[in-house]
N, C-alpha and C positions, 0 to 999 in steps of 0.2 A: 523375743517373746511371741508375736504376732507371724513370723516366718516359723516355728517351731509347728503352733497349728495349722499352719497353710502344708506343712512337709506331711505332719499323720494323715489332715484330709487326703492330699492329693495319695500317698500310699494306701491308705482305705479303697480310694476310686480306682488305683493301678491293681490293688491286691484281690478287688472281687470281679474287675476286668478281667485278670488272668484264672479265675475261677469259672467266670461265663465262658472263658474261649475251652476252658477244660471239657466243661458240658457239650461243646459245639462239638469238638475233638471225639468225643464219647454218641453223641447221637446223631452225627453227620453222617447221610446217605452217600455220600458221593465223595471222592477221594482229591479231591477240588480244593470242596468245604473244609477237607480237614489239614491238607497243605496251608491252606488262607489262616486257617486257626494258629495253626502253628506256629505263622509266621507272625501275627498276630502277639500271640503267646512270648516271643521274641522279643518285639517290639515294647511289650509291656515287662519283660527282664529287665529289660535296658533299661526303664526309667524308671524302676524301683530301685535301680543299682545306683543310678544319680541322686536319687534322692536319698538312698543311703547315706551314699558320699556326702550328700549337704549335710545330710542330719550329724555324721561324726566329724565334718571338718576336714578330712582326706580327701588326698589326691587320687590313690593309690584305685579307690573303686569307679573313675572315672575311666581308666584306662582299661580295666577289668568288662568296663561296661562296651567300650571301642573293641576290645578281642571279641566280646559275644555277638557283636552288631557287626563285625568281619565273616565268623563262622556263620550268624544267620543267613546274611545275602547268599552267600556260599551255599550254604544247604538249600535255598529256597531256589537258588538256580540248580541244583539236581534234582531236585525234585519237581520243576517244572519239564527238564530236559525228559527225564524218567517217565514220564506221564506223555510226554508229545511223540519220544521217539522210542520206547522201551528200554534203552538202556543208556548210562551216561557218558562213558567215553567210545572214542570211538576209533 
């Protein structure tokens, strides 16, 4: 019962997390800020995805949430690479 409200709070606080990083993403000066947001944004997928999974009892969204936290690193190192050296492979 008491783990039920601790799973809505804590997605209330991941779901307007990833609302703030939108804004950032949207009114970010500098192409930095909106990599950071992104990654960000990522970061807070992943743990609305876990806490999905708590909330239904499956496994199934835990591992969903490991592909998405594989591709984020992934993309957050191209896009740091893209920004240092202009292009990604080489």
């Amino acid at each position: 019962m008491i783990i039920e409200y601790a799973i809505y709070f804590a997605a209330f606080c991941f779901g307007s997390s990833l609302l703030m990083n939108l804004w950032k993403i949207v009114s970010a000066e500098g192409v930095g800020d909106r990599v950071l947001a992104l990654d960000t944004m990522v970061i807070n997928a992943i743990a609305l995805m876990v806490l999905f999974g708590m909330w239904k009892g499956t496994e199934i969204y835990f591992e969903a949430a490991m592909l998405i936290a594989m591709l984020g690193f992934v993309s957050t190192v191209a896009y740091a690479r893209f920004m240092l050296r202009g292009n990604i492979i080489e």
